[in-house]
C-alpha positions as a Markdown table, in Angstrom:
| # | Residue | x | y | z |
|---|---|---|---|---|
| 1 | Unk | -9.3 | 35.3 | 25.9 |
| 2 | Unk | -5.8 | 35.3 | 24.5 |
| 3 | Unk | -5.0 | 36.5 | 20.9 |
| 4 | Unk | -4.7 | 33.4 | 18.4 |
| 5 | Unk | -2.1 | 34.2 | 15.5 |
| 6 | Unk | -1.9 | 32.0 | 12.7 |
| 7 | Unk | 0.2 | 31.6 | 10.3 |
| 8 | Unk | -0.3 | 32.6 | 6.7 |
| 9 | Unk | 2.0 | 29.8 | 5.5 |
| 10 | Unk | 0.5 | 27.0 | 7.2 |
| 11 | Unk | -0.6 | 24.4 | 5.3 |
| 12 | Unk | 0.2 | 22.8 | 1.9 |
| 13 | Unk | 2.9 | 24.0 | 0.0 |
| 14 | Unk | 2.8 | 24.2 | -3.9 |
| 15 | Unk | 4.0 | 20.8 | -4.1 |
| 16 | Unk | 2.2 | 18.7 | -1.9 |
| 17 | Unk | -1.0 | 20.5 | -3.2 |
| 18 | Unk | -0.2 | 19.4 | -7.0 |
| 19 | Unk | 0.7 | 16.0 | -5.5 |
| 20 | Unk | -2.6 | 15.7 | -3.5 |
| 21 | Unk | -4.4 | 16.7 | -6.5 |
| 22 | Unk | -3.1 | 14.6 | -9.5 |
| 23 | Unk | -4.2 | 12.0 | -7.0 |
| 24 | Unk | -7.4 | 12.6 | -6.9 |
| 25 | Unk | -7.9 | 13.9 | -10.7 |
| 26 | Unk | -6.6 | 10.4 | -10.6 |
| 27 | Unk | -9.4 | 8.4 | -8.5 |
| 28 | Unk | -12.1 | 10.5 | -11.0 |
| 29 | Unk | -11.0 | 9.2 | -13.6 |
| 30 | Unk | -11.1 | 5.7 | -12.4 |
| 31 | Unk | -9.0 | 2.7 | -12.3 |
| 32 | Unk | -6.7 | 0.8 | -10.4 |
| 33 | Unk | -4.7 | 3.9 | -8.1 |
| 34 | Unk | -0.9 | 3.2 | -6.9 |
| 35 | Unk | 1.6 | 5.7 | -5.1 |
| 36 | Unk | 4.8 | 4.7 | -4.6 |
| 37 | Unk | 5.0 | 5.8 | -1.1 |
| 38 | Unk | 2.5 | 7.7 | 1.1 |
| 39 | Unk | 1.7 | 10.2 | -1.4 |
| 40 | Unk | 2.4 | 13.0 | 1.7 |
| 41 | Unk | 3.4 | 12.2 | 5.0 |
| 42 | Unk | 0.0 | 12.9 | 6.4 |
| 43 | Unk | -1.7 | 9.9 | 7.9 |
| 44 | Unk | -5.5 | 11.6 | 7.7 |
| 45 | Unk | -4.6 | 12.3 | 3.7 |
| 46 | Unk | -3.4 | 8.6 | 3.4 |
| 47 | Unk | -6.2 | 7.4 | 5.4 |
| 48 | Unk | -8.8 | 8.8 | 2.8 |
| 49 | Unk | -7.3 | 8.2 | -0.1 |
| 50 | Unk | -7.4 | 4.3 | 1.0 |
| 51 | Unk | -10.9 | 4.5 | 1.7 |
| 52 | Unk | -11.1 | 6.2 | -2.1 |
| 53 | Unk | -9.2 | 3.0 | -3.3 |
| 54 | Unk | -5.8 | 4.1 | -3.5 |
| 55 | Unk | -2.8 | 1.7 | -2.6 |
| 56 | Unk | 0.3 | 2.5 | -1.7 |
| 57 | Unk | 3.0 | 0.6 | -2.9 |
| 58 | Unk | 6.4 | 0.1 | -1.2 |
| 59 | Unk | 9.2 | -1.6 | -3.1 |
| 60 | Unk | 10.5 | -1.9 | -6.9 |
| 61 | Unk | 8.8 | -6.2 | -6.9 |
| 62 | Unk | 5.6 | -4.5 | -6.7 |
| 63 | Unk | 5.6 | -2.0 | -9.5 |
| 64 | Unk | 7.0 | -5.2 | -11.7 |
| 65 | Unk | 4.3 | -7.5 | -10.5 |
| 66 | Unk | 1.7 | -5.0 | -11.8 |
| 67 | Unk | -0.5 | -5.5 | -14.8 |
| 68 | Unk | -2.2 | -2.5 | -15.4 |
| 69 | Unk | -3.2 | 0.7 | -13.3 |
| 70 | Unk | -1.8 | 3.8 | -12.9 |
| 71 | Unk | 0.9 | 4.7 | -9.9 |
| 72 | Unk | 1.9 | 8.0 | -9.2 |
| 73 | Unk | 5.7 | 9.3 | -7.7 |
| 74 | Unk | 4.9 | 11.1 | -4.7 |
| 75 | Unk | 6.2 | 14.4 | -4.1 |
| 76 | Unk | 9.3 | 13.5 | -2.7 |
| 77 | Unk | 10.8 | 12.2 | -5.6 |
| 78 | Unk | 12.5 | 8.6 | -6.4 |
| 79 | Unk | 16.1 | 8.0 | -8.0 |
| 80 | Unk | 16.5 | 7.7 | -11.5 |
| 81 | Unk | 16.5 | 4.3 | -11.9 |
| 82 | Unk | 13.4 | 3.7 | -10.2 |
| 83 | Unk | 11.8 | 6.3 | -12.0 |
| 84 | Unk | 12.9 | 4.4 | -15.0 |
| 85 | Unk | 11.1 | 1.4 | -13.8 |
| 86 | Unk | 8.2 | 3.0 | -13.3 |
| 87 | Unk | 8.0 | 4.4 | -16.9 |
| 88 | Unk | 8.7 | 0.4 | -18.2 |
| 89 | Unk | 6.3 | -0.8 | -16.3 |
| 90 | Unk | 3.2 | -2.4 | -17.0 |
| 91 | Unk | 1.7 | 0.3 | -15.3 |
| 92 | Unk | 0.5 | 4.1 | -16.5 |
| 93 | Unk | 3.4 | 6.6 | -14.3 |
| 94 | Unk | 2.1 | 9.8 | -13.3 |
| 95 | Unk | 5.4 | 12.0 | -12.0 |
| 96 | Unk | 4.3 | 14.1 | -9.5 |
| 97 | Unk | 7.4 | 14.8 | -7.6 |
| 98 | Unk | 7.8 | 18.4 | -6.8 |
| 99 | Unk | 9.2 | 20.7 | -9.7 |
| 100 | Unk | 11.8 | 22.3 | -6.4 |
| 101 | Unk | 12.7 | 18.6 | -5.9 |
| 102 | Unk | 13.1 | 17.6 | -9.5 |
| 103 | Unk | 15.6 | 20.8 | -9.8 |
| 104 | Unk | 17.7 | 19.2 | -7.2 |
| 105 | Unk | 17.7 | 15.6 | -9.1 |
| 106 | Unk | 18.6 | 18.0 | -12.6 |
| 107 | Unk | 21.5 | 19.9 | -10.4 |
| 108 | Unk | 22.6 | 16.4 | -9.3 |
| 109 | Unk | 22.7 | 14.6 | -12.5 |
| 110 | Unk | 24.5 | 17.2 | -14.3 |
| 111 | Unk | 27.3 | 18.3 | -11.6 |
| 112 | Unk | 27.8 | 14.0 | -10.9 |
| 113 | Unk | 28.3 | 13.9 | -15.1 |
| 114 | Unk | 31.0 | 17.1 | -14.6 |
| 115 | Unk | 33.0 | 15.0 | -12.1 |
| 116 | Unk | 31.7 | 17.0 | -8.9 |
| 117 | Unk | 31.2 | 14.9 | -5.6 |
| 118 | Unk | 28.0 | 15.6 | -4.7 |
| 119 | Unk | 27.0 | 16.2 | -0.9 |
| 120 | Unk | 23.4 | 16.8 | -0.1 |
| 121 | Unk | 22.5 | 18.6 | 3.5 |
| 122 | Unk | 19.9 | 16.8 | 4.4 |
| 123 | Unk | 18.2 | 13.9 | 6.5 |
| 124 | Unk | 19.8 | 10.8 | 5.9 |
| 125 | Unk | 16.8 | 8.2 | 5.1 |
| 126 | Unk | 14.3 | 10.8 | 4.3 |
| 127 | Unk | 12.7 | 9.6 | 1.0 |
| 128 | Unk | 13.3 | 13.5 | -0.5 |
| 129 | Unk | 17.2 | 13.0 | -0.2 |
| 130 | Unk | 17.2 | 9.1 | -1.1 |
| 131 | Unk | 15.7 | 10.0 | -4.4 |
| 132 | Unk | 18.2 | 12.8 | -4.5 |
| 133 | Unk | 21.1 | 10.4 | -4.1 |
| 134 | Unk | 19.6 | 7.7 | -7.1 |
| 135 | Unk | 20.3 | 10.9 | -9.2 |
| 136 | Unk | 24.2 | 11.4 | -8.7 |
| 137 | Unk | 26.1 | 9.2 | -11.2 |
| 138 | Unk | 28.7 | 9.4 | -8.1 |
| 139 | Unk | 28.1 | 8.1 | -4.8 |
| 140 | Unk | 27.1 | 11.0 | -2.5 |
| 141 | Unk | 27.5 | 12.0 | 0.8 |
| 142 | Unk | 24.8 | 13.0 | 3.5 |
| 143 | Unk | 25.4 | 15.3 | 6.3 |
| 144 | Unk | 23.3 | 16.1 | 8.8 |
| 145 | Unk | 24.7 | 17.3 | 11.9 |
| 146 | Unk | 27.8 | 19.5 | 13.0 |
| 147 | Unk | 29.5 | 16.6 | 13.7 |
| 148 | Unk | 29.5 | 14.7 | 10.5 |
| 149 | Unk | 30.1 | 18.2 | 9.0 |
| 150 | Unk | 33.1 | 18.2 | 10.9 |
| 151 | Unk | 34.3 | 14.3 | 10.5 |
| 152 | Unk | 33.6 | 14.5 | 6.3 |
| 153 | Unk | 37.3 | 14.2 | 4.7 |
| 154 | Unk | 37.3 | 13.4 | 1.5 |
| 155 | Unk | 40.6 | 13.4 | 0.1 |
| 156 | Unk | 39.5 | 14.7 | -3.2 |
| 157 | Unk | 40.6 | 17.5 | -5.6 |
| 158 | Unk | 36.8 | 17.2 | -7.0 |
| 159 | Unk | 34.6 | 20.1 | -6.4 |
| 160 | Unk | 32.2 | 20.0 | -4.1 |
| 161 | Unk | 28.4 | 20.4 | -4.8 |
| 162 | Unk | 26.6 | 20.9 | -2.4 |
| 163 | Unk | 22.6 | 21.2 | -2.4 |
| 164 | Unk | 19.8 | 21.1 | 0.7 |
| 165 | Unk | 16.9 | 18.7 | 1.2 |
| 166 | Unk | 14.1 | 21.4 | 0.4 |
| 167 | Unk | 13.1 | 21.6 | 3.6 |
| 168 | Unk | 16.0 | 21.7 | 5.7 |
| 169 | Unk | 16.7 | 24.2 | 8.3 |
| 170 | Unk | 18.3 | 27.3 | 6.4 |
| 171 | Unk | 19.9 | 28.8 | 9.5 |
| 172 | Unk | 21.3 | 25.1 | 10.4 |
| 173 | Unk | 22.3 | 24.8 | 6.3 |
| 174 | Unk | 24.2 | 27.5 | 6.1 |
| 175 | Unk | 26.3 | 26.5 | 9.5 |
| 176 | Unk | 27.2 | 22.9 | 7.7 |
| 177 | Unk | 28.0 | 24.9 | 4.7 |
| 178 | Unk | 30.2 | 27.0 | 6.8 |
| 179 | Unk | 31.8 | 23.8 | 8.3 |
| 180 | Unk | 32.6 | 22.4 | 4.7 |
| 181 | Unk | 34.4 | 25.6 | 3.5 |
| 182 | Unk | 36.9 | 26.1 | 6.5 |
| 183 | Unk | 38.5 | 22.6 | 5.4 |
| 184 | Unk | 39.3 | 24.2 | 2.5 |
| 185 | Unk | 37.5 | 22.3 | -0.4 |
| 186 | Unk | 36.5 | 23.7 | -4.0 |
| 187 | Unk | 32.8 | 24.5 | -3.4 |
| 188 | Unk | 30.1 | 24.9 | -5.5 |
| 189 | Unk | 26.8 | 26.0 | -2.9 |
| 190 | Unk | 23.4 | 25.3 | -4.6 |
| 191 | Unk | 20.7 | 26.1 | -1.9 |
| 192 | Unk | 18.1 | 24.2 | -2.9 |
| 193 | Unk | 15.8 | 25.0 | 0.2 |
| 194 | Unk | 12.7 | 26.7 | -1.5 |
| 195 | Unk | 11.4 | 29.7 | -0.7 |
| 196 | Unk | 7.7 | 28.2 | 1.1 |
| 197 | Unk | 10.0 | 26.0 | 3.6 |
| 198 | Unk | 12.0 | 29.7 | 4.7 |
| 199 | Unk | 9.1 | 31.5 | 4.6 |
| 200 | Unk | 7.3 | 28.9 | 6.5 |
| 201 | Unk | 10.3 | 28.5 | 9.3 |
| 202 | Unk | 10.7 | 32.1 | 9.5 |
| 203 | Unk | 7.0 | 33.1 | 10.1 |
| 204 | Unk | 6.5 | 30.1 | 12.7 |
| 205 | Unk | 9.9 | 32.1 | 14.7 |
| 206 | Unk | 8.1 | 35.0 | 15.1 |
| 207 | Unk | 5.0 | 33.7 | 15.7 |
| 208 | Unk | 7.1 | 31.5 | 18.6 |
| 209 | Unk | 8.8 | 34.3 | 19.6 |
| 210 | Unk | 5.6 | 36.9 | 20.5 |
| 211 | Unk | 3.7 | 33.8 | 21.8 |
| 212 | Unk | 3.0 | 32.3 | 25.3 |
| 213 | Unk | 2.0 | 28.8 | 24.0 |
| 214 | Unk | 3.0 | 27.4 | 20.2 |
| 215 | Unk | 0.7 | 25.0 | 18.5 |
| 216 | Unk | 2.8 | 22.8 | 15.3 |
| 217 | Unk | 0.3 | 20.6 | 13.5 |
| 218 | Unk | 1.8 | 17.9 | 11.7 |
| 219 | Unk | 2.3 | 14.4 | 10.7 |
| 220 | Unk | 4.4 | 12.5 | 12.9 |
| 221 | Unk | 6.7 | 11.4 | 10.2 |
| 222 | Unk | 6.7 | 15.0 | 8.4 |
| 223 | Unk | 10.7 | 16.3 | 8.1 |
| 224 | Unk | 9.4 | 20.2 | 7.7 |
| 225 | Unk | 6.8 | 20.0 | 10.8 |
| 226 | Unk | 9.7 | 18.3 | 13.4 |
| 227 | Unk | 12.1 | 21.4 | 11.9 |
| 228 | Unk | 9.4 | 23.6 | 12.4 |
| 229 | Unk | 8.6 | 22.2 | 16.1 |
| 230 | Unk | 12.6 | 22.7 | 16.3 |
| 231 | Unk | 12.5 | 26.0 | 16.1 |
| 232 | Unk | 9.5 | 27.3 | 17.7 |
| 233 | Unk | 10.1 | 25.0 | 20.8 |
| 234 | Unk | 13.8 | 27.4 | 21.3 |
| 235 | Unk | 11.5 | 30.7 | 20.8 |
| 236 | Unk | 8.6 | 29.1 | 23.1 |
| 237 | Unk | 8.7 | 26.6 | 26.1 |
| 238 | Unk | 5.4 | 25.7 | 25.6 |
| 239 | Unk | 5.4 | 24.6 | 22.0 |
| 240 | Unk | 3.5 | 21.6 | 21.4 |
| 241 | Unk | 3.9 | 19.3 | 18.5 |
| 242 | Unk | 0.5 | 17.8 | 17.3 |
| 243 | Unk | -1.0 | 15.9 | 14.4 |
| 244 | Unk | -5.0 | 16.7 | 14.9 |
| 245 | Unk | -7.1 | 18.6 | 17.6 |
| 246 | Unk | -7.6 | 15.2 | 19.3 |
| 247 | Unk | -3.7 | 15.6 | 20.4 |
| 248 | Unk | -4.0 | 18.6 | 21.8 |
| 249 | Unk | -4.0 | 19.0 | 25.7 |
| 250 | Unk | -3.7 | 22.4 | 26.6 |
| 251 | Unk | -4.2 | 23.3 | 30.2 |
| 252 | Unk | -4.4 | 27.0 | 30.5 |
| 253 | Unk | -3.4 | 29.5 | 33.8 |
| 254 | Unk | -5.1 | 32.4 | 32.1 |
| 255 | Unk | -2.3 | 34.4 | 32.1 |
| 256 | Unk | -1.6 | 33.7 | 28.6 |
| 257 | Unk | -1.6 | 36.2 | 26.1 |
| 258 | Unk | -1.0 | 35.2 | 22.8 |
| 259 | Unk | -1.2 | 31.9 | 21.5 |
| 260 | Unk | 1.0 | 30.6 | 18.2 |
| 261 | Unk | -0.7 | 27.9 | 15.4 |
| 262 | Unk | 1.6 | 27.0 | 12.6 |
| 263 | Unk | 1.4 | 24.0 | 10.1 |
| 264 | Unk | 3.8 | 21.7 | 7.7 |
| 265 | Unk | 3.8 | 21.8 | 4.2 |
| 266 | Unk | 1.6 | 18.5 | 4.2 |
| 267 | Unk | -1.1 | 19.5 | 7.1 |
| 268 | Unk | -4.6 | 19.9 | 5.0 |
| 269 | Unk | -6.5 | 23.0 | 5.5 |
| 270 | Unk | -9.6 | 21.4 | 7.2 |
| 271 | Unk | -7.1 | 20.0 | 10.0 |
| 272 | Unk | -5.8 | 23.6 | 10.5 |
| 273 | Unk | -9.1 | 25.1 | 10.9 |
| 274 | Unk | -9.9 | 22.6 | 13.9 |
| 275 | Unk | -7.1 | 23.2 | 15.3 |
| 276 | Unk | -8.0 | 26.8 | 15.3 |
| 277 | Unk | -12.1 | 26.4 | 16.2 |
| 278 | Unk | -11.2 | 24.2 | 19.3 |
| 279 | Unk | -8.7 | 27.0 | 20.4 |
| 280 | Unk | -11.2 | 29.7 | 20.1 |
| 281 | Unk | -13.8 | 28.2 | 21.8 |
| 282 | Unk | -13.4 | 25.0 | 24.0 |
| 283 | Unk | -10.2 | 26.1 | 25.8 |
């Protein structure tokens, strides 16, 4: 029987578990339930909260054509002026975008008002670095890749702020960073990446590394889980990207010695420990 490590950072970080639970603080105390979003991007935690009554809500018509209720900011964050609608609503808003998050939109807001262009390293059309964008008072640029690192050429005497999605690749962060700063700009570098998402991808490396097969549970629409897959897949051939047991087809030649189980910051605990049972003992 091979050795089965898991990681101690697997699972809900600090700010999907404050999200998760003003939700359902929420749901006891009753009423009509919104999120403006999917409060995580975990389909099994969306899933129950709809059978609990919660709705999730997807564009600004909907918040106005509300009478009453409450709706809740997801951890991800929205820009400013949506925020702002929320609050004028008819609606109650509970904010419970992630105090890391909210830093970045502070960061944003007061560099933008300082005359800084402001370039966020991050995933283009994640809802994280959308809301991070509604915060500059100057458009901002995203960069993702090496490539657009390289093409970005602002003509600009502006400093540069740059800040991270909070769970972008540090290791790939710092190698844009590096990219900006041989063209020679002004650059202000706030890394914004918070300390669970390094800990996180630098647990599930060594994990990868040691192992003979990798198990990453996540959603399938989770940015931290596909980063983690990312890099244990480079440390371990036989890394497998999954979102509950039900995915997970291992076939075995005995051989193997260790086997890796990691999680994103929005896998629940109970979806972890499945993960681990049917490892143990049905494999």
């Amino acid at each position: 029987m091979p050795e089965i490590i898991t990681a101690k950072s697997a699972g809900f970080c600090f700010g999907v578990q404050r999200a998760v639970d003003t939700v359902y603080e929420e749901i006891a105390r009753g009423g009509a339930i919104y999120t403006y979003g999917p409060i995580i991007h975990n389909e099994e935690v969306v899933r129950d909260l709809e059978e609990k009554g919660v709705r999730v809500i997807e564009s600004p018509q909907e918040i106005d054509a509300l009478e009453s209720g409450t709706v809740i900011v997801r951890s991800h964050g929205v820009p400013e002026k949506l925020m702002n609608r929320i609050e004028s609503s008819r609606a109650h808003c509970v904010d419970a975008t992630c105090p890391f998050v909210k830093r970045i939109h502070n960061t944003v807001a007061a560099q933008s008002a300082k005359g800084d262009k402001i370039v966020i390293i991050g995933n283009a059309g994640h809802p994280e670095v959308e809301g991070i964008m509604g915060w500059s008072l100057t458009p901002a640029t995203v960069i993702e890749t090496r490539e657009e690192a390289a093409a970005f050429n602002e003509k600009t005497q502006r400093t540069l702020c740059v800040v991270a999605q909070t769970t972008f690749n540090q290791n790939k962060f710092q190698e844009l960073v590096d990219i900006l700063k041989q063209k020679g700009y002004n650059i202000t570098v706030v890394n914004t990446i918070c300390n669970a998402t390094r800990e996180r991808q630098e647990e599930a490396k060594r994990i990868a590394a040691v192992a003979d097969v990798m198990i990453v549970i996540g959603g399938k629409h989770s940015s931290n889980s596909a980063k983690l897959y990312e890099i244990c897949r480079r440390e371990c051939e036989r890394t497998f990207f999954i979102q509950t047991r039900d995915d997970l087809h291992l076939s075995l030649t005995g051989e193997e010695k260790v086997i890796g189980i990691t999680a994103g910051a929005s896998t629940p605990k109970n979806i972890i420990e499945e993960v681990q049972a049917y490892v143990r003992t049905d494999i």
